[in-house]
VEXGUDREN-369809 format. One record per residue (C-alpha): residue number from 1; residue in three letters; z, y, x. Coordinates in nm, 2 decimals, m for minus. Layout:
+-----+------+--------+--------+--------+
| pos | code |      Z |      Y |      X |
+-----+------+--------+--------+--------+
| NUM |  ALA |      Z |      Y |      X |
...
+-----+------+--------+--------+--------+
END
This chain:
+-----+------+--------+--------+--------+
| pos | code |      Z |      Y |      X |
+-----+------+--------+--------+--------+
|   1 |  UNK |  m3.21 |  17.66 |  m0.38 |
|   2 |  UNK |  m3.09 |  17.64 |   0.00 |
|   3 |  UNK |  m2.74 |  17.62 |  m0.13 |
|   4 |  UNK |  m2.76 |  17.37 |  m0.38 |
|   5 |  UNK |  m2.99 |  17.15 |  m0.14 |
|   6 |  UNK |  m2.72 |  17.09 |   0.05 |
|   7 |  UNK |  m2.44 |  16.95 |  m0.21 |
|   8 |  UNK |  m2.49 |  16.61 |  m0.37 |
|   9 |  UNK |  m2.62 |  16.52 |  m0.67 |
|  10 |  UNK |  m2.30 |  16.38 |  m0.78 |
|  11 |  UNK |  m2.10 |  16.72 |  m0.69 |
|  12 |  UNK |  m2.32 |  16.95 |  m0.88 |
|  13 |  UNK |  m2.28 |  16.72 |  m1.19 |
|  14 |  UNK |  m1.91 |  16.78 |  m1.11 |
|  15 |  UNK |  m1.92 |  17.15 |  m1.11 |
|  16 |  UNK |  m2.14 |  17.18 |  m1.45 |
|  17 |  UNK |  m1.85 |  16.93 |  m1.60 |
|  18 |  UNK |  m1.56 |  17.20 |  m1.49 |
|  19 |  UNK |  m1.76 |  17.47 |  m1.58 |
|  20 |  UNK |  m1.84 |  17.33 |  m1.94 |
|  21 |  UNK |  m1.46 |  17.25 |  m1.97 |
|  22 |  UNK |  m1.29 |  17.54 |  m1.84 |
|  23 |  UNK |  m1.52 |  17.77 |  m1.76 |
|  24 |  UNK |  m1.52 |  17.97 |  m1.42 |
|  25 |  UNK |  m1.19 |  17.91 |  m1.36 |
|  26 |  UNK |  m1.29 |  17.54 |  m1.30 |
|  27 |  UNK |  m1.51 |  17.62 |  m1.04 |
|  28 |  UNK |  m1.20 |  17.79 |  m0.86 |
|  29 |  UNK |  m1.10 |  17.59 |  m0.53 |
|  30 |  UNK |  m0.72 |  17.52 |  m0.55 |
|  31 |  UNK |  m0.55 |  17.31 |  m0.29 |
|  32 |  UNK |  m0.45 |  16.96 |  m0.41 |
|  33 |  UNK |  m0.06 |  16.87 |  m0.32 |
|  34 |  UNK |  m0.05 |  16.57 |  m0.11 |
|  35 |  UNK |   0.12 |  16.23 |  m0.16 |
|  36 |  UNK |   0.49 |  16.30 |  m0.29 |
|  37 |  UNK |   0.72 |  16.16 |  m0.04 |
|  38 |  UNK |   0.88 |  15.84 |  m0.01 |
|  39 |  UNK |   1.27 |  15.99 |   0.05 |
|  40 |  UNK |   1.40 |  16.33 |   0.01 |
|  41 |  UNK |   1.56 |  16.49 |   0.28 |
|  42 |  UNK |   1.92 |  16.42 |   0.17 |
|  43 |  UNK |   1.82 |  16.07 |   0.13 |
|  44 |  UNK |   1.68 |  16.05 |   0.49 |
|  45 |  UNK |   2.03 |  16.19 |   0.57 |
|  46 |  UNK |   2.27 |  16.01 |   0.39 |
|  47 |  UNK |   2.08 |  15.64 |   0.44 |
|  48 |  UNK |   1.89 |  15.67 |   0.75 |
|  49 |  UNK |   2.05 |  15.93 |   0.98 |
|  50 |  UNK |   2.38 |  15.76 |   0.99 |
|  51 |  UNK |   2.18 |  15.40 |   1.11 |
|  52 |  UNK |   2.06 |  15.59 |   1.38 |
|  53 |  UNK |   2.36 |  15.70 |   1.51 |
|  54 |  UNK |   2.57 |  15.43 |   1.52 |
|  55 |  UNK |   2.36 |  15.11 |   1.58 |
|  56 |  UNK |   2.69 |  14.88 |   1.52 |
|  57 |  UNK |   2.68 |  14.96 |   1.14 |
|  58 |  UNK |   2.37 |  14.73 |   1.11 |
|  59 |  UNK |   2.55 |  14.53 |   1.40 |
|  60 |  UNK |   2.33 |  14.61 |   1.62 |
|  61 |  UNK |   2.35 |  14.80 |   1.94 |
|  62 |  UNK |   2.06 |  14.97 |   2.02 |
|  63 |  UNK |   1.72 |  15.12 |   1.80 |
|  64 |  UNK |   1.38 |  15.14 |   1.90 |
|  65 |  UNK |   1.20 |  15.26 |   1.61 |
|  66 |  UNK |   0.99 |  14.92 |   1.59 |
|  67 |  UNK |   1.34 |  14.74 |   1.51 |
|  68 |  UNK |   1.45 |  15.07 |   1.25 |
|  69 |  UNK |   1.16 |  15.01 |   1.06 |
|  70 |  UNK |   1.15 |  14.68 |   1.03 |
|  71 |  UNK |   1.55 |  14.65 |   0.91 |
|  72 |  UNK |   1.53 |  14.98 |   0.69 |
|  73 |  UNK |   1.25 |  14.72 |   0.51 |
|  74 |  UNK |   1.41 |  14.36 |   0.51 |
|  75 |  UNK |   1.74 |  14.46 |   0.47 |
|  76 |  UNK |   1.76 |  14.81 |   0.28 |
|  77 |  UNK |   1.43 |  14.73 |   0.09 |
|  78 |  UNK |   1.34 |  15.14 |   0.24 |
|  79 |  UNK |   0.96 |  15.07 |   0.24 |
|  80 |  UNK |   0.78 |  15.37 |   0.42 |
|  81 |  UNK |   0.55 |  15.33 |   0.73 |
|  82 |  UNK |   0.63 |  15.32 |   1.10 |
|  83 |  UNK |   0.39 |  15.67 |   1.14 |
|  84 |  UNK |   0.64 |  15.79 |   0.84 |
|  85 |  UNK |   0.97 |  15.69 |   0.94 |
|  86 |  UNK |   0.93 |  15.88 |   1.28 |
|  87 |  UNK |   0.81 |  16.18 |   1.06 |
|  88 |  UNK |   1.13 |  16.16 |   0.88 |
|  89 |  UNK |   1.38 |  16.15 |   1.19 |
|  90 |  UNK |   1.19 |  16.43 |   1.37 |
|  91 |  UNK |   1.22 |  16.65 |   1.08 |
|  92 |  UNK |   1.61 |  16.60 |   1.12 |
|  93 |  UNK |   1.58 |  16.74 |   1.45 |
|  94 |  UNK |   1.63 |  16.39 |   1.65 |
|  95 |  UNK |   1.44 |  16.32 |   1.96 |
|  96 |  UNK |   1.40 |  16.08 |   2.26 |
|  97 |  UNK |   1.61 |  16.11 |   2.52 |
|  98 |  UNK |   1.70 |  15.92 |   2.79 |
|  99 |  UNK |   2.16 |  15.86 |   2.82 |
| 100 |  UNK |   2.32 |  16.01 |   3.12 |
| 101 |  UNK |   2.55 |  15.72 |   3.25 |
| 102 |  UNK |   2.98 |  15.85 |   3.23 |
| 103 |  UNK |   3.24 |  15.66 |   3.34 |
| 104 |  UNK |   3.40 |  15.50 |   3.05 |
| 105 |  UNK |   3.78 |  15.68 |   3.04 |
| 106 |  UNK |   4.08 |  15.43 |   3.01 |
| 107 |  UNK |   4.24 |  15.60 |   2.73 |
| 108 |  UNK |   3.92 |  15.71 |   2.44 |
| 109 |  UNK |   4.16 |  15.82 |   2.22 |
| 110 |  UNK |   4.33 |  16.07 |   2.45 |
| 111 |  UNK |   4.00 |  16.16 |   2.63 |
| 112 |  UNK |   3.85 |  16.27 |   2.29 |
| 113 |  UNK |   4.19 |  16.49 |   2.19 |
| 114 |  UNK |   4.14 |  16.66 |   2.52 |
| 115 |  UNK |   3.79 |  16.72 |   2.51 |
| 116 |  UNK |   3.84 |  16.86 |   2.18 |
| 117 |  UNK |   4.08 |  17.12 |   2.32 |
| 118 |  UNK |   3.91 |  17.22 |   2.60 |
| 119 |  UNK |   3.58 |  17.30 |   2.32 |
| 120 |  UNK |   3.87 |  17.51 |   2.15 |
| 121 |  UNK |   3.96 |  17.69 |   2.45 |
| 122 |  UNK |   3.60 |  17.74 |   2.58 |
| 123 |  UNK |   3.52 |  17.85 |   2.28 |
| 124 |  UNK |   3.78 |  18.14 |   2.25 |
| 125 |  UNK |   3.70 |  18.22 |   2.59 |
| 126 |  UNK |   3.34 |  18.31 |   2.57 |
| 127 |  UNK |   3.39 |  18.45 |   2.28 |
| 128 |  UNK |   3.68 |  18.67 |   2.41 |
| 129 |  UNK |   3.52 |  19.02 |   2.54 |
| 130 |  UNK |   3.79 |  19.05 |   2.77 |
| 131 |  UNK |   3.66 |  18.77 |   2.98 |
| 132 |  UNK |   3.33 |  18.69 |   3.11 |
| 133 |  UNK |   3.27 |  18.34 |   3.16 |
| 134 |  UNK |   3.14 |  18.19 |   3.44 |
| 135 |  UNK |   3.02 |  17.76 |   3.50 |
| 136 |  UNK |   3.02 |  17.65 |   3.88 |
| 137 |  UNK |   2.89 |  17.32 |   4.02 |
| 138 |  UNK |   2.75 |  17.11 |   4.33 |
| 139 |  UNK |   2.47 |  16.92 |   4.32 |
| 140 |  UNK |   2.30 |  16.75 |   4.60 |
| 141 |  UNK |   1.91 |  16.78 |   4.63 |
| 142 |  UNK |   1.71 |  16.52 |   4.85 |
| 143 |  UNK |   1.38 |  16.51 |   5.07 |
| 144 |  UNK |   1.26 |  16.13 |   4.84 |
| 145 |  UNK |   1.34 |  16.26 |   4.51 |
| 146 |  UNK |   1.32 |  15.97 |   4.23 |
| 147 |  UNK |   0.95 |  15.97 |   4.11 |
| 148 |  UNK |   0.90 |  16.18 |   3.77 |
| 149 |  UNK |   0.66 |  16.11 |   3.49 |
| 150 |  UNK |   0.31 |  16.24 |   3.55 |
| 151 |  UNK |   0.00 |  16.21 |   3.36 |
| 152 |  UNK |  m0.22 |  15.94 |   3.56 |
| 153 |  UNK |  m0.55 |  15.73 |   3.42 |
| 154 |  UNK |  m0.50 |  15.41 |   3.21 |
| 155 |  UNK |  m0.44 |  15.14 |   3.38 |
| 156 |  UNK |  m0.41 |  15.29 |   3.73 |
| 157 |  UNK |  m0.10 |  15.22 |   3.92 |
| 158 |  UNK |   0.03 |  15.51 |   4.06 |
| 159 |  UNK |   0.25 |  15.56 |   4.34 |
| 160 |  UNK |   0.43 |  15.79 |   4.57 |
| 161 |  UNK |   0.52 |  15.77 |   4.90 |
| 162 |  UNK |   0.84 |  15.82 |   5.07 |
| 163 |  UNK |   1.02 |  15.86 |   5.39 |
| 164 |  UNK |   1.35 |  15.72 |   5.36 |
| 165 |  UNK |   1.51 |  15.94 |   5.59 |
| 166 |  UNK |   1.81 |  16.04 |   5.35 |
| 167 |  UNK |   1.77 |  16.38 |   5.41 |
| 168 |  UNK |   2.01 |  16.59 |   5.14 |
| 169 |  UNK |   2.13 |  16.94 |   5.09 |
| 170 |  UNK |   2.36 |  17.09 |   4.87 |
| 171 |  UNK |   2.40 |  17.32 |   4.67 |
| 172 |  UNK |   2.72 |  17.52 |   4.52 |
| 173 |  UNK |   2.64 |  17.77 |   4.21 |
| 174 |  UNK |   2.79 |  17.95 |   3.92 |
| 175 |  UNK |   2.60 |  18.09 |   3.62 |
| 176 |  UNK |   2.67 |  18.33 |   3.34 |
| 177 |  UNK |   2.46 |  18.17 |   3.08 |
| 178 |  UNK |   2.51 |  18.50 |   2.84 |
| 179 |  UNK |   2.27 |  18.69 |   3.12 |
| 180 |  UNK |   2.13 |  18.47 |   3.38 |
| 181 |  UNK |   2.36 |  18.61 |   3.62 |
| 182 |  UNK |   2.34 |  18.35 |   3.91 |
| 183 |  UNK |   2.55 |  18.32 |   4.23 |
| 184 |  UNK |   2.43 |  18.03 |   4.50 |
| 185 |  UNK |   2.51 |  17.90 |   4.85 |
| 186 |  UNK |   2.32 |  17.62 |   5.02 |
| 187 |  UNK |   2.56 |  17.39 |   5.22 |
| 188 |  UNK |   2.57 |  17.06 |   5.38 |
| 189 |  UNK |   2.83 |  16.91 |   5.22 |
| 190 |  UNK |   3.10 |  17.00 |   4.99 |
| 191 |  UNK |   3.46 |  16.99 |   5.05 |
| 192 |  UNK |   3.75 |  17.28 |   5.07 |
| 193 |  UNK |   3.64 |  17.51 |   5.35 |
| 194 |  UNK |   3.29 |  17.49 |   5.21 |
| 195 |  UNK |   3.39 |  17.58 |   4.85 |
| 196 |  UNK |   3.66 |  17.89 |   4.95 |
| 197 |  UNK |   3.34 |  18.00 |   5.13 |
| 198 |  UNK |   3.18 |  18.01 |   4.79 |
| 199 |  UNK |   3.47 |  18.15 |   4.60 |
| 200 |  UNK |   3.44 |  18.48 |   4.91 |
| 201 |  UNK |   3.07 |  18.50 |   4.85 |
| 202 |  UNK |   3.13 |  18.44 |   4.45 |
| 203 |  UNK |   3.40 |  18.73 |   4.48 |
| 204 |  UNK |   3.17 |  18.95 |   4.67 |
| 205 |  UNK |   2.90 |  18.91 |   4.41 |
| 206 |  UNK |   3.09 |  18.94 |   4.12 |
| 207 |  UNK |   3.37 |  19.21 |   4.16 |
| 208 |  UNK |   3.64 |  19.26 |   3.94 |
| 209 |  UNK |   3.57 |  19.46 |   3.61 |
| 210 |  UNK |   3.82 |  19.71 |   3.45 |
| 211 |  UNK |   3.94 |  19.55 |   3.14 |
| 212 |  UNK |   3.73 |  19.20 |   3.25 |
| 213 |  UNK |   3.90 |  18.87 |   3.36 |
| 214 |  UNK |   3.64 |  18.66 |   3.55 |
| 215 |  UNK |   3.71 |  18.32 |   3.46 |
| 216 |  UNK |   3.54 |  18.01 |   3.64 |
| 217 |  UNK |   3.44 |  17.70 |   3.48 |
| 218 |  UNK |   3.50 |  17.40 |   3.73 |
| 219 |  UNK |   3.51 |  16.99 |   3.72 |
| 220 |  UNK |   3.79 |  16.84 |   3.84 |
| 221 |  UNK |   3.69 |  16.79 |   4.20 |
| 222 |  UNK |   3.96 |  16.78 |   4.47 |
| 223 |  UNK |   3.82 |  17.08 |   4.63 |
| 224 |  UNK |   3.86 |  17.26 |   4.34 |
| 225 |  UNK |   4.22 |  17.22 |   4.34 |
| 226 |  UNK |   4.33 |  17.25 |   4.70 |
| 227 |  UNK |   4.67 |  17.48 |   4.70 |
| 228 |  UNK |   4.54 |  17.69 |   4.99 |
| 229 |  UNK |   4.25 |  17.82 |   4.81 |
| 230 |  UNK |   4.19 |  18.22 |   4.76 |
| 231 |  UNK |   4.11 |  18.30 |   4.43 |
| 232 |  UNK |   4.05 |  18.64 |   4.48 |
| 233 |  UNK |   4.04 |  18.76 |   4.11 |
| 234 |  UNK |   3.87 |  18.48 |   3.97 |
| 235 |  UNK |   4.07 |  18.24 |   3.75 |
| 236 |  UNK |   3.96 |  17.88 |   3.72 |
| 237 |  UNK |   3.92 |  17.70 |   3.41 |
| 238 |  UNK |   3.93 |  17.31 |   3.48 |
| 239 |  UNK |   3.69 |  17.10 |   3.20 |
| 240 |  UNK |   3.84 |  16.78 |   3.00 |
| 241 |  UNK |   3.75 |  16.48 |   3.27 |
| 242 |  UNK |   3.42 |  16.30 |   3.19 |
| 243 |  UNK |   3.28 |  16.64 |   3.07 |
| 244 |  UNK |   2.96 |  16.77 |   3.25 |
| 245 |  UNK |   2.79 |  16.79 |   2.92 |
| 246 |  UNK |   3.05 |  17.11 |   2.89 |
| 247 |  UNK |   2.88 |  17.29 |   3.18 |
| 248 |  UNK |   2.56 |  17.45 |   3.13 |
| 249 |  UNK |   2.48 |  17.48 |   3.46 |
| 250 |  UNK |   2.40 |  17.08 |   3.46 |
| 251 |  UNK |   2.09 |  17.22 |   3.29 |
| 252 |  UNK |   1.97 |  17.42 |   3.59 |
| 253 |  UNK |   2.03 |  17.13 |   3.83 |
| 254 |  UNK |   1.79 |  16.90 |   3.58 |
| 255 |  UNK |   1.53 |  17.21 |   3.56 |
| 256 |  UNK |   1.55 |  17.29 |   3.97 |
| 257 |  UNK |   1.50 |  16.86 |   4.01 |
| 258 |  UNK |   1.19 |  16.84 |   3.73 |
| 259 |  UNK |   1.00 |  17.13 |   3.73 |
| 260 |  UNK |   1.06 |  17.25 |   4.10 |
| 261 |  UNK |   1.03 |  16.91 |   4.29 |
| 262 |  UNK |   0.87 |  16.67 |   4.10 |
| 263 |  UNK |   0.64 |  16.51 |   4.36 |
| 264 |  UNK |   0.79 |  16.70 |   4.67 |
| 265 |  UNK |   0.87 |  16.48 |   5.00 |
| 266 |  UNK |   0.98 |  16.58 |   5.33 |
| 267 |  UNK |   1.16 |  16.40 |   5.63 |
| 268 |  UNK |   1.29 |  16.76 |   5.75 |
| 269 |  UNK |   1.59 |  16.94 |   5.65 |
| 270 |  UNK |   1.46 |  17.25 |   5.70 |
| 271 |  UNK |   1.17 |  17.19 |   5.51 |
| 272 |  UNK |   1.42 |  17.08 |   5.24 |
| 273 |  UNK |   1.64 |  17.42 |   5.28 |
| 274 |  UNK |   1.32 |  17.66 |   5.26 |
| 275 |  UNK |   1.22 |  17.46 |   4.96 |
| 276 |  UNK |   1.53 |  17.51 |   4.83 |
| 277 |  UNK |   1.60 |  17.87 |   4.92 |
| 278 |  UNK |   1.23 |  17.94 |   4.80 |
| 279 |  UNK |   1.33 |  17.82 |   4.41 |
| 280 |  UNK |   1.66 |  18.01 |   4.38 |
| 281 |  UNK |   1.49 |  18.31 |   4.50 |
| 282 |  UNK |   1.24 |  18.26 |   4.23 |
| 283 |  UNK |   1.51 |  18.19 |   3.98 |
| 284 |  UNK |   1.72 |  18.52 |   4.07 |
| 285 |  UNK |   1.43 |  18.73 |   4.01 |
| 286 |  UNK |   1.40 |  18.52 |   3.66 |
| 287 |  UNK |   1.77 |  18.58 |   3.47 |
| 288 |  UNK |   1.58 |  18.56 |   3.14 |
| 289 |  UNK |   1.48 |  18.20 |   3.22 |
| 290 |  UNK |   1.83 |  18.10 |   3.39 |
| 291 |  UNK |   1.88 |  18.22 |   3.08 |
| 292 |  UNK |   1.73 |  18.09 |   2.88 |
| 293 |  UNK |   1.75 |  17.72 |   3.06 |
| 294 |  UNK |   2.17 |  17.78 |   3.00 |
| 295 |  UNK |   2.22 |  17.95 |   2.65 |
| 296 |  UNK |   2.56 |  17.79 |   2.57 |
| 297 |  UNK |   2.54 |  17.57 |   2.32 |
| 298 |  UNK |   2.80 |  17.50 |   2.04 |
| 299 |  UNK |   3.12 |  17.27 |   2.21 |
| 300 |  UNK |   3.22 |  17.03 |   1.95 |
| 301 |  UNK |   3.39 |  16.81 |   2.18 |
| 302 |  UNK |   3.23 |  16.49 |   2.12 |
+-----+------+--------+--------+--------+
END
């Protein structure tokens, strides 16, 4: 009785329905599919995806998922909701990000033909075992970092103070995404003394293997390419211009800038160098998550 006091009347009438009509099995719970859905995958693909990534086929140059919507409706007659539609475009693996401004090249055509074969040659080269593989780059760290996202009350205004004091360091690294391996020098400034100073302490660090090339991925800086350089063993390997999305190591710089000093300030450059000393420290006794933060990922050249 202290079962059935707690059903409604209307459920148990329900149950001595299924039971008179099929028996126990009709008292069986079985989980109901949902609603079937609007589009199929490979419709999501072929009539939605392609939208998305180029804007100028509905003449239009940028999405926010407001605007998608409301042309998938008016002028495709695709009527699913808003809540829907984003369901659909996460499920093909798209999500928000903000574009990383490049220098537009002068010739597209030839720009895309060479990044093409510098994927190709990157490519062969990781894959080759006779090499290991290498990405080196500079990037400058400063005491008033731009303000990052943070979680703050509704309808507060945060702030964050700063010192406008400009004070910058540098840093010069290379990584070996397959291990973590990671090789760092903070400096001043960058220019050719300051860079064969890295290729001594990179040489020192990372000796020559029998049977191994080193090979180390650069940009096109000047100081990359001064004559008088010492190579040691190393060979470089010069990206496609307009090509940091090529080098891994861009990840670490975007990890070290969010995760590491997100909300740090000083006026000192000391303060600034500890700070920075401190975090690659941390991330040499970490290779998994260098790692981890600069699994190559497939070069497709676009």
């Amino acid at each position: 009785m202290l079962l059935f006091s707690c059903v409604k009347e209307r459920t148990l009438r329900l149950w001595v329905s299924r039971y008179n009509e099929l028996g126990v099995d009709g008292l069986i719970y079985r989980p109901q599919a949902g609603r079937p859905r609007k589009m199929k995958p490979p419709q999501v693909t072929s009539e939605i995806i392609p939208l998305l990534e180029d804007p100028s086929l509905a003449e239009q140059t940028h999405w926010t998922l407001t605007k998608l919507h409301g042309y998938l409706k008016e002028q495709k007659d695709i009527d699913v909701s808003y809540r829907t539609l984003h369901r659909y475009i996460k499920e093909q693996n798209y999500v928000r990000r903000i574009p990383r401004p490049m220098p537009e090249p002068p010739n597209k055509i030839a720009w895309q033909q060479s990044r093409e074969e510098c994927a190709q040659q990157l490519i062969e080269a990781i894959n080759d075992p006779q090499k290991v593989v290498y990405f080196s780059d500079e990037a400058g760290f400063e005491g008033d970092p731009r303000p990052r996202q943070k979680w703050v009350k509704r309808g507060s205004s945060p702030t964050q103070p700063y010192f406008g004091a400009h004070v910058r360091k540098n840093i010069v690294a290379a990584v070996h995404p397959e291990s973590g391996d990671f090789v760092s020098l903070i400096v001043p400034h960058n220019d050719k003394e300051v860079f064969q100073a890295f290729l001594d302490t990179f040489a020192q660090e990372v000796p020559q293997q029998e049977g191994k090339e080193i090979v180390l991925v650069l940009d096109n800086a000047s100081w990359h390419k001064a004559k008088s350089l010492n190579w040691h063993h190393i060979k470089p390997f010069y990206l496609s211009a307009y090509s940091p999305d090529f080098n891994p190591i861009e990840r670490l710089w975007q990890h070290i800038k969010s995760q590491h000093l997100a909300g740090y300030i000083t006026n000192k450059g000391s303060e600034l160098e500890q700070k920075l000393f401190d975090i690659l420290q941390s991330l040499l006794r970490t290779p998994d998550n260098v790692q981890s933060i600069c699994a190559n990922r497939s070069f497709n050249g676009t």
